[in-house]
N, CA, C and O of each residue as an XYZ file, in Angstrom:
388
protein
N       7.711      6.840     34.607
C       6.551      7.476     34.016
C       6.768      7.756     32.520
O       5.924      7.750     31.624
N       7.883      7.966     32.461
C       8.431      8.359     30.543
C       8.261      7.211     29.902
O       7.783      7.060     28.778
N       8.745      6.230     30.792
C       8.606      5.113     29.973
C       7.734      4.358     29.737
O       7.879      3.405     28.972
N       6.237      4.741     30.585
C       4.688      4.136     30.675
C       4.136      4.930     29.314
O       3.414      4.329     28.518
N       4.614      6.634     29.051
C       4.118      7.582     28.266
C       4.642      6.705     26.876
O       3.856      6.376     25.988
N       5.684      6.480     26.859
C       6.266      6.308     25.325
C       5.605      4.787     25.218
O       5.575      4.489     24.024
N       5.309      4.204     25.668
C       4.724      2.676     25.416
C       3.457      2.970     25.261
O       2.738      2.164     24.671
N       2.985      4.053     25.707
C       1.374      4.488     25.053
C       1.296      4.844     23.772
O       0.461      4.551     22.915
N       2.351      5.574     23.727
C       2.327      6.115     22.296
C       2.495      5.189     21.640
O       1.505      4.773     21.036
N       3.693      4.523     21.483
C       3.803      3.422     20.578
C       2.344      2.418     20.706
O       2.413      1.470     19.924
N       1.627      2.433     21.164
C       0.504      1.125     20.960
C      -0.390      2.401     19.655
O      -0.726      2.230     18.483
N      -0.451      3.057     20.156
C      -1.581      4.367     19.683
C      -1.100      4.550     18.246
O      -1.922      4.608     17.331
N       0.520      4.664     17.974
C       0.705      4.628     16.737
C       1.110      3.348     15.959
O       1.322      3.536     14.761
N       1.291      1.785     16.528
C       0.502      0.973     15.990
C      -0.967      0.863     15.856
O      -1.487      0.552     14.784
N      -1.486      1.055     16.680
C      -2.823      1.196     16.148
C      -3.095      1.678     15.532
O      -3.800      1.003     14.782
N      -2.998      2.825     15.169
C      -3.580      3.557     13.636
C      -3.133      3.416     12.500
O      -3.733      3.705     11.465
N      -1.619      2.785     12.626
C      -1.009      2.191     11.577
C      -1.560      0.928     10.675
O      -1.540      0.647      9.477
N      -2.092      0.277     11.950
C      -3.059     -1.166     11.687
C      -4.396     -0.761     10.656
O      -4.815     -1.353      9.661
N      -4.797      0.290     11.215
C      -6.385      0.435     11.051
C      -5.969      1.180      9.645
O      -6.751      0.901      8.736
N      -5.255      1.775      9.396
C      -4.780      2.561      8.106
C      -4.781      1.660      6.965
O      -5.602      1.699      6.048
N      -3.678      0.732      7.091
C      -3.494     -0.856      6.541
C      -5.092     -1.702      6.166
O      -5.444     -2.321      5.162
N      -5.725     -1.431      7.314
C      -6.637     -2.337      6.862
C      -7.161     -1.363      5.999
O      -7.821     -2.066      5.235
N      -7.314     -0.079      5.579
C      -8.744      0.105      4.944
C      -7.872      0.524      3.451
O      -8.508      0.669      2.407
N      -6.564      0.673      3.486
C      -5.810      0.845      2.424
C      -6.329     -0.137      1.634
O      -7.009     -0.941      2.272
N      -6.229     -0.384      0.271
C      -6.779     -1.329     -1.120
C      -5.925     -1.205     -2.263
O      -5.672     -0.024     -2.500
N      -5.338     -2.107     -3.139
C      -4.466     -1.997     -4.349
C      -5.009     -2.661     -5.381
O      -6.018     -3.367     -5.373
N      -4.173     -2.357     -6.412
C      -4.709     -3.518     -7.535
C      -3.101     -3.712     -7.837
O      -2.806     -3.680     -9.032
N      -2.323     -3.854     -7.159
C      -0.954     -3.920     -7.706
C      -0.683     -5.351     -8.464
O      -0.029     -5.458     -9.502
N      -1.375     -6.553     -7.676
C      -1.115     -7.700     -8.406
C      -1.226     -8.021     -9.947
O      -0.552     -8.461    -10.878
N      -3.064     -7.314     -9.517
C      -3.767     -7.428    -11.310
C      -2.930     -6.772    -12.031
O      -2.331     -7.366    -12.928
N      -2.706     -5.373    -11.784
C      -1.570     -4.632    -12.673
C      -0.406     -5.043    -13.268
O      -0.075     -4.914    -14.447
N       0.278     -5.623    -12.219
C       1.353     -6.437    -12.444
C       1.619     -8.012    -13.287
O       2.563     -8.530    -13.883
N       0.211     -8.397    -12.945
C      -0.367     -9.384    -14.342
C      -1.180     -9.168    -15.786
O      -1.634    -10.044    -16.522
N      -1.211     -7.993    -15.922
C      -1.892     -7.405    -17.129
C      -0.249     -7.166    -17.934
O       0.112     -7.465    -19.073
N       0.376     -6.614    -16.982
C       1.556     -6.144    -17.988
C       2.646     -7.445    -17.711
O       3.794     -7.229    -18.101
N       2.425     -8.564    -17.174
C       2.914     -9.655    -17.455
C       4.570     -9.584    -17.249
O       5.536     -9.959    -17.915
N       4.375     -8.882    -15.929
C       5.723     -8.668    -15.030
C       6.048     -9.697    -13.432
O       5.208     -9.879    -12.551
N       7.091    -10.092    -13.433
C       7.343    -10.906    -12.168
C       7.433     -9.650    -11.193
O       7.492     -8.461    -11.507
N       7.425    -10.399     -9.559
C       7.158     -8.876     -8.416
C       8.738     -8.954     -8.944
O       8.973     -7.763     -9.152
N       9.535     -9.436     -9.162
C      11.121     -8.919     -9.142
C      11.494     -7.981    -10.185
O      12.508     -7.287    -10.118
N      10.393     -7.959    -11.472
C      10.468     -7.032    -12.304
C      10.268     -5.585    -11.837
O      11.080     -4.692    -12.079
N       8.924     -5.387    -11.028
C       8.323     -4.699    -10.825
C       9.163     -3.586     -9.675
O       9.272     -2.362     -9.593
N       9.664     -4.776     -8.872
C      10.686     -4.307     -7.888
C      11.845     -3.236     -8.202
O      11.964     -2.138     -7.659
N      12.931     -3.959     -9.502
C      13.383     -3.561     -9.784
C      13.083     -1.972    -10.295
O      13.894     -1.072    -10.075
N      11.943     -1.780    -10.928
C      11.831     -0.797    -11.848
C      11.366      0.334    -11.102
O      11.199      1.397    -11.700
N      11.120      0.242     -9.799
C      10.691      0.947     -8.757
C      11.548      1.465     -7.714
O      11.278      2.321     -6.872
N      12.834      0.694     -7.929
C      14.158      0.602     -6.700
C      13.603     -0.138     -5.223
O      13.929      0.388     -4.158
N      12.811     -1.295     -5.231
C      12.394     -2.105     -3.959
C      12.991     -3.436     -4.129
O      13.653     -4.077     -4.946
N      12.469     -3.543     -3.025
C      12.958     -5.531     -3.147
C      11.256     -5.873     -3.771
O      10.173     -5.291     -3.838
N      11.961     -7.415     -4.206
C      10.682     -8.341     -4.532
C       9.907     -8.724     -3.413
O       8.797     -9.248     -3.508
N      10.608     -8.409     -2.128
C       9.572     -8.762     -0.812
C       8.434     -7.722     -0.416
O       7.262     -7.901     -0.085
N       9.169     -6.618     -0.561
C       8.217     -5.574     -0.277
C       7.015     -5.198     -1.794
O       5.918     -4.642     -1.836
N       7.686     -5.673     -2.612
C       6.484     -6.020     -3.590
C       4.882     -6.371     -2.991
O       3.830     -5.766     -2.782
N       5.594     -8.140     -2.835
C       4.496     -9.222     -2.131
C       4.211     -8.704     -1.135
O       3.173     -9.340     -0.950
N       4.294     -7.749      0.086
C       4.007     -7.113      1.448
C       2.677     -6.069      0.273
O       1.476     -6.275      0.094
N       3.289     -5.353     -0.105
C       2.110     -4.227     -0.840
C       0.782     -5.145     -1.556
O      -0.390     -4.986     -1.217
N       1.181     -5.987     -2.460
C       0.205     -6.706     -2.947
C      -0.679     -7.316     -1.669
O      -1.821     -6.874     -1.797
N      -0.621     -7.849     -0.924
C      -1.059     -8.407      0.246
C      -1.648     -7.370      1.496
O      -2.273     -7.599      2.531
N      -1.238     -6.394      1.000
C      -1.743     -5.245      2.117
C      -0.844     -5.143      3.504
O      -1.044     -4.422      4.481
N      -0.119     -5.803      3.341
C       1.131     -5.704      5.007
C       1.352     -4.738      4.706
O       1.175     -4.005      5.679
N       1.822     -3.925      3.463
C       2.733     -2.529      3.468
C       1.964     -1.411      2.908
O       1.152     -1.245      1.998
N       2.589     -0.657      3.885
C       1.703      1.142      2.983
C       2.806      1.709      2.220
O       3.812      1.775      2.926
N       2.968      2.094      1.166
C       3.930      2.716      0.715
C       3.792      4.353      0.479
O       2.862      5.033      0.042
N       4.994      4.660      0.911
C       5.490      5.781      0.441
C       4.727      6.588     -0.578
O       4.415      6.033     -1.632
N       4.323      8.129     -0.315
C       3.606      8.917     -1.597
C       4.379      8.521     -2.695
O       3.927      7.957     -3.692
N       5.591      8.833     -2.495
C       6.636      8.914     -3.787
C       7.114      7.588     -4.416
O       7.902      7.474     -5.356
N       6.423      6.490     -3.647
C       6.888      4.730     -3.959
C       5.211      4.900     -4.790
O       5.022      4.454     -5.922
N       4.268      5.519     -4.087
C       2.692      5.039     -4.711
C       2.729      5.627     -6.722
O       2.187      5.091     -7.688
N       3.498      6.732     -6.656
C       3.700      7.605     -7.633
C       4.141      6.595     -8.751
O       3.472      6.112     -9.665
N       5.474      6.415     -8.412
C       6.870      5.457     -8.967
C       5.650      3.972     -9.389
O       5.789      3.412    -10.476
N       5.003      3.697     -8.814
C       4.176      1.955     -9.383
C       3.314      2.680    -10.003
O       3.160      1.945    -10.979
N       2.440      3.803    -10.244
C       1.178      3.891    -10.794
C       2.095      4.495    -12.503
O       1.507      4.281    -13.563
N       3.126      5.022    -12.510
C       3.806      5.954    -13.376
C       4.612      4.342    -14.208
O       4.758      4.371    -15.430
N       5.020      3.181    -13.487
C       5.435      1.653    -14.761
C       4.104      1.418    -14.914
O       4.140      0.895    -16.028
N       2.642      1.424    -14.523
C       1.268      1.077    -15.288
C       0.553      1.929    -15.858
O      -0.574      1.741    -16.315
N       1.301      3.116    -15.863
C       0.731      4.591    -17.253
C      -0.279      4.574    -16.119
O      -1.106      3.981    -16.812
N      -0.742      4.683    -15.273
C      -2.302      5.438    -14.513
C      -1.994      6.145    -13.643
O      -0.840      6.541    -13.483
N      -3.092      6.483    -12.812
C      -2.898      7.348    -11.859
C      -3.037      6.377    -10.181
O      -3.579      5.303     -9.919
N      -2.458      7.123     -9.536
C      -2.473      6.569     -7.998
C      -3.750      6.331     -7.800
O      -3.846      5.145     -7.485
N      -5.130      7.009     -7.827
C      -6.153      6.844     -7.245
C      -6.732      5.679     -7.889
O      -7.790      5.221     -7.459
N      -5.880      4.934     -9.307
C      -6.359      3.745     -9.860
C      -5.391      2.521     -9.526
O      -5.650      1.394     -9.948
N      -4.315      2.781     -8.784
C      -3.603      1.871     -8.169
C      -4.407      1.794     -6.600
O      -5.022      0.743     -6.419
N      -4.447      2.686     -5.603
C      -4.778      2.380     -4.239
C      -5.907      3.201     -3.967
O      -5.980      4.298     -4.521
N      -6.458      2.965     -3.485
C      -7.406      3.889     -2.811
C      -8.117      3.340     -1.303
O      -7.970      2.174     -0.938
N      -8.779      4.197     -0.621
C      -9.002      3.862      0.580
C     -10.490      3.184      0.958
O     -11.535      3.764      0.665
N     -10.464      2.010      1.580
C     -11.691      1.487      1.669
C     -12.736      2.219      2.832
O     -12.316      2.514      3.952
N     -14.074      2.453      2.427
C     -14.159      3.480      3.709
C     -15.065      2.434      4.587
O     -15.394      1.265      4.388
N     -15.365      3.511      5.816
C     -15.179      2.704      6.993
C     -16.671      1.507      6.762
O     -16.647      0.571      7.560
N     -17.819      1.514      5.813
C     -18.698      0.673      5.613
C     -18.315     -0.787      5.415
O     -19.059     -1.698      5.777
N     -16.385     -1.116      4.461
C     -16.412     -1.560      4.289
C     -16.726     -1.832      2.339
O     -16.361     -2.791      1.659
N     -17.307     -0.912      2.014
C     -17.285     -0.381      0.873
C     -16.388      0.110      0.199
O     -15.755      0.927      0.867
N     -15.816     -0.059     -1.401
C     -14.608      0.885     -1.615
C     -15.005      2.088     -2.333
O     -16.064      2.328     -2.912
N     -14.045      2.741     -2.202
C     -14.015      4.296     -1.986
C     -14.835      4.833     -3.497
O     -15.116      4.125     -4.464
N     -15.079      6.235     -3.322
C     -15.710      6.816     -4.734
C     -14.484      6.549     -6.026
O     -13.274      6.775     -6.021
N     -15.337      6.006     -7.030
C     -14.815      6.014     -8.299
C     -13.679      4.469     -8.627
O     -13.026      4.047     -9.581
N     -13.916      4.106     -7.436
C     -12.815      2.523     -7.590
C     -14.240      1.239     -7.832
O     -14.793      0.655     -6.901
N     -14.391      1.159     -8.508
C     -15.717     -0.355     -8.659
C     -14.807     -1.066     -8.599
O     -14.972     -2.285     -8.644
């Protein structure tokens, strides 16, 4: 029975993990091509790998408050102009055009 309970959970917290992911949104790429940095630059200057770069740009990865901080702080802006959340219309969020 513990072990039917914990396999629930785990689907329940992939699932919301999924659905989180999807409505999450970046501009990390554009950013990262305005200031005319490779993801290995970017990586570096952040303490990540260049993989988990390409995972964030692509939306596979949610990062960390303190990883979202660390990328918006090498493009001088603020977090809410690096990611913000797409809401559930499908629309993105207030103040991101």
């Amino acid at each position: 029975m513990a072990s039917l309970m914990a396999g629930i959970a785990d689907d329940v917290r992939t699932n919301f993990k999924e659905r989180i992911l999807a409505m999450l949104e970046n501009r990390v790429r554009e950013l990262r091509a305005r200031f005319k940095m490779s993801q290995s630059d970017l990586a570096e200057k952040v303490g990540i790998t260049r993989q988990t770069v390409g995972l964030i740009e692509k939306g596979d990865y949610s990062p960390s408050v303190v990883l979202a901080l660390k990328l918006a702080r090498v493009f001088g802006t603020t977090v809410e102009e690096v990611f913000w959340l797409r809401d559930q219309s499908g629309e993105e969020g207030e103040g991101n055009a």
